[in-house]
C-alpha positions as CSV (number, residue, x, y, z in Angstrom):
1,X,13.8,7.9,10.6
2,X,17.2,6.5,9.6
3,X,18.8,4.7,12.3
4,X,22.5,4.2,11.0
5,X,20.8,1.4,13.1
6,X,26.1,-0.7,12.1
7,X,30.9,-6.0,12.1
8,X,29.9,-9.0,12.2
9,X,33.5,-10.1,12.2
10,X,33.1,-14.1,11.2
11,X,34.3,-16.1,9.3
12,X,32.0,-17.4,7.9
13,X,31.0,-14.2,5.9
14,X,32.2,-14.9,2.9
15,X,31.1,-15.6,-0.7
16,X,31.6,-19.2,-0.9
17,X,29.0,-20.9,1.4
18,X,30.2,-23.6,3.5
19,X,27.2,-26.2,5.2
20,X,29.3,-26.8,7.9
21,X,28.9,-22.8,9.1
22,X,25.3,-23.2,11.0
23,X,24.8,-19.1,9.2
24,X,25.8,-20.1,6.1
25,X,23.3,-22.7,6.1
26,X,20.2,-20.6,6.9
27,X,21.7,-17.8,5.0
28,X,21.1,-20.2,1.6
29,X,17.9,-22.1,2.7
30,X,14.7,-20.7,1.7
31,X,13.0,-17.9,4.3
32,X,9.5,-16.7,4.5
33,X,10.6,-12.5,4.0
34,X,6.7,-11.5,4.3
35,X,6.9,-11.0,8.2
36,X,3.9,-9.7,10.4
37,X,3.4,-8.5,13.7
38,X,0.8,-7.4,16.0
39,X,-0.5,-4.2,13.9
40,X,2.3,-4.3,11.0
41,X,2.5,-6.3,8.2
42,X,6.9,-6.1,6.5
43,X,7.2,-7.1,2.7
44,X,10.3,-6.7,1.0
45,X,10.5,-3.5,-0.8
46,X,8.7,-3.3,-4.6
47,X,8.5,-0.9,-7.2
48,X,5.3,0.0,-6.4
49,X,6.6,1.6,-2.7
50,X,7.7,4.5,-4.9
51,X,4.7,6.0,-3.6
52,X,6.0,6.0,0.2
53,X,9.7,6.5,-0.5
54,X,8.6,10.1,-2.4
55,X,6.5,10.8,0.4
56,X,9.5,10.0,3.2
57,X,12.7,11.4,1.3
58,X,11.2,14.2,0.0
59,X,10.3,15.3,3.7
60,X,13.2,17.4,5.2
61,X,11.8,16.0,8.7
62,X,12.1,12.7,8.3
63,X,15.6,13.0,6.9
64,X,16.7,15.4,9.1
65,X,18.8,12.9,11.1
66,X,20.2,11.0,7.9
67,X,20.8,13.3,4.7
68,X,19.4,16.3,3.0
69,X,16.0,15.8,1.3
70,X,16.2,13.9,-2.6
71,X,14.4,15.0,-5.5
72,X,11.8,12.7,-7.0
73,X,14.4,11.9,-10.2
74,X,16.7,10.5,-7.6
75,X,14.3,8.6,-5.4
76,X,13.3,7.4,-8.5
77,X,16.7,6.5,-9.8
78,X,17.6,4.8,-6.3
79,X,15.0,2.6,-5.8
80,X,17.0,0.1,-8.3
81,X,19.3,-0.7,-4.9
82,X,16.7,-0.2,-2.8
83,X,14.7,-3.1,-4.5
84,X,18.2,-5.6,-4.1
85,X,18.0,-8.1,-1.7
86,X,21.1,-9.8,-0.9
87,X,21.9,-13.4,0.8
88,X,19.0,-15.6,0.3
89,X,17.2,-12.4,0.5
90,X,17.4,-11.6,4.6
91,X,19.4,-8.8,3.5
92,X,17.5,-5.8,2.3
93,X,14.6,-3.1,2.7
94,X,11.2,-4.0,3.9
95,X,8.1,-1.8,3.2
96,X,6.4,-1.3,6.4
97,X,2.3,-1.2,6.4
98,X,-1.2,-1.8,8.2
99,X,-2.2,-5.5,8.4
100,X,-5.7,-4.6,8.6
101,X,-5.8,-1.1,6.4
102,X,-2.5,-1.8,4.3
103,X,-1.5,1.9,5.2
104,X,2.0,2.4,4.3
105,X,4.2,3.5,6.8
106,X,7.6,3.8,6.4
107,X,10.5,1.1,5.5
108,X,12.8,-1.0,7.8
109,X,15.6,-2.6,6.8
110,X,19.3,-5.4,7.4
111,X,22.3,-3.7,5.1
112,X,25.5,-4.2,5.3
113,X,27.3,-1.1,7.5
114,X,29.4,1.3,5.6
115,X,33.0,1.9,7.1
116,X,34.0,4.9,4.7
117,X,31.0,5.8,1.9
118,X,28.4,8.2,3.5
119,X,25.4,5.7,2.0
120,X,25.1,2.2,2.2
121,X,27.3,0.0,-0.3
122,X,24.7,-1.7,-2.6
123,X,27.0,-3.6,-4.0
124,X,27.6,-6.0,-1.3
125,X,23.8,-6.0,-1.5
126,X,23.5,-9.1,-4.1
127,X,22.1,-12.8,-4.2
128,X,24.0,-15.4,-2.2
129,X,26.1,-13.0,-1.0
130,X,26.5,-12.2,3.1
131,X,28.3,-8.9,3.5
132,X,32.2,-8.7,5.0
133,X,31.4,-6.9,7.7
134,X,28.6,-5.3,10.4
135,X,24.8,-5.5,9.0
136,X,23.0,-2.6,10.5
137,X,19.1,-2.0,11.1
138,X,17.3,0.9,9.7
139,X,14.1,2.5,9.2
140,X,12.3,5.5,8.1
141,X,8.8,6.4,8.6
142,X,6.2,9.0,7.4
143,X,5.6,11.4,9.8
144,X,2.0,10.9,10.5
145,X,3.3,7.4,11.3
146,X,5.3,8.8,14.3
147,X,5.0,8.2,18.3
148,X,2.8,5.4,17.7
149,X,5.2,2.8,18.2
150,X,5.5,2.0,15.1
151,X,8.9,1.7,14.8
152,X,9.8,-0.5,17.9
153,X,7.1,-2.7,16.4
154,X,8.7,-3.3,13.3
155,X,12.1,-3.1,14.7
156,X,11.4,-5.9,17.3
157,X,9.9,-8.4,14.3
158,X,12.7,-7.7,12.2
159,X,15.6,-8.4,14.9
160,X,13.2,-11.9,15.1
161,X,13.7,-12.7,12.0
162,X,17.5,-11.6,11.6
163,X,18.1,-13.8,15.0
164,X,15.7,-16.8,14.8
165,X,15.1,-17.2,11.2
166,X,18.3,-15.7,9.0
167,X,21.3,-17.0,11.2
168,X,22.8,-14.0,12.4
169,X,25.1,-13.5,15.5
170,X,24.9,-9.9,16.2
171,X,22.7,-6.5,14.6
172,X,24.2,-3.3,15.2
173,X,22.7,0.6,14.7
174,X,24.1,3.9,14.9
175,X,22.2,7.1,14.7
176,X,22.7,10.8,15.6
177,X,23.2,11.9,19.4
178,X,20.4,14.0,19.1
179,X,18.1,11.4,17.4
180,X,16.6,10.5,21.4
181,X,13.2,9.2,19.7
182,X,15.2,6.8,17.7
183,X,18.0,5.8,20.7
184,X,14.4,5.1,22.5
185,X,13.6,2.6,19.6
186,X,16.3,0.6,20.1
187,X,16.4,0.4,24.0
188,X,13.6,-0.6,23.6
189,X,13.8,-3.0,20.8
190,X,16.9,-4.4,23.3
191,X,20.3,-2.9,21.9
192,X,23.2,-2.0,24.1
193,X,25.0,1.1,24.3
194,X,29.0,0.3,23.0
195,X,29.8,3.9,23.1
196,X,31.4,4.6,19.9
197,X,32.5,2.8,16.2
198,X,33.7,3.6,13.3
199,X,31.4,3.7,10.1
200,X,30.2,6.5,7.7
201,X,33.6,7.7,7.5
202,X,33.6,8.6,11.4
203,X,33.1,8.1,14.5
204,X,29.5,7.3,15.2
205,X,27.5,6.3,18.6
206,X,27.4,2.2,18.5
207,X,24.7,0.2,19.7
208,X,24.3,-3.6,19.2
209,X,22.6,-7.1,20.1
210,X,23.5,-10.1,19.7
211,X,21.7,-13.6,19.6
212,X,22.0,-14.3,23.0
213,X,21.2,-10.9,24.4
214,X,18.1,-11.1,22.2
215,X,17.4,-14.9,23.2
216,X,17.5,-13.7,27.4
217,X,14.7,-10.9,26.7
């Protein structure tokens, strides 16, 4: 499922990277992006995961919270932005899979949040770039991959790496009302209820975490 999982408002996100700014500096040094977990193994997103993203947004169920369903052509022609990786690549889709089977489940992903546009705005999406604004978690999983906890699994590992590895101060989602599986991901995965924010062109529930919240669980 898509969680509209949505500003960082810093300074320090900007173009031009400045060693003083502690995110800055992790933002350019080099970072380990194939991340595991108890069961899951997360690997940035390759054009080989065509296979799962036809599966997933094909599937009027699993997209029944997010858009309507895409034809193959267009998964096909979309998978150029969803292969972009942007800041020294902590910004961007992972494939989720087995460790032991390499099963693909679904994808999970850090983008930049969209105030206005309906989809996310790839173009702040680019090498050694950090987006203006909010960077939101995501994911979407096949649906025989559902209510196995899946998704707070990879959710939890990826906040892990967004807080301890890639520098950032605060990860914010936003989903449909009536997404309650998904609002139970990220209770569980530790975000806070902020009531309401404006993103996709309206306004949308807000939940967040930040560092320290994450660094008292």
């Amino acid at each position: 499922m898509l969680v509209r999982p949505a500003s960082n408002q810093h300074p320090s996100f900007e173009p031009v990277y400045d060693l003083k700014s502690t995110f800055k500096w992790q933002m350019i040094q080099p970072m380990n992006l194939e991340l595991t977990s108890e069961r899951l193994r997360l690997s940035p997103l390759q054009p080989g995961d065509l296979d799962i993203s036809l599966e997933m947004f094909t599937d009027p169920l699993v997209l029944q919270y997010a858009r309507q369903p895409m034809t193959p052509d267009a998964i096909r022609n979309e998978m150029r932005n969803w292969l972009k990786r942007g800041g020294n690549g902590g910004i961007g889709i992972w494939c989720i899979s087995d460790r032991v089977s390499d099963e693909k489940y679904g994808t999970v992903a850090l983008l930049p949040l969209p105030l206005e546009g309906k989809q996310t705005d790839f173009s702040q999406v680019r090498p050694g770039h950090v987006p203006d604004g909010d960077v939101e978690v995501g994911y979407f999983l096949k649906r025989s991959a559902w209510r196995k906890g899946y998704a707070t699994e990879a959710c939890r590992r990826l906040l892990q790496f967004a807080f301890k590895e890639a520098g950032f101060d605060k990860i914010v989602a936003t989903l449909e009302e009536e997404n309650a599986a998904s609002i139970k991901v990220l209770i569980k995965s530790g975000f806070i209820n902020h009531g309401t924010m404006y993103c996709y062109g309206e306004q949308c529930p807000s939940y967040r975490i930040t560092r320290d919240e994450w660094l008292k669980r």
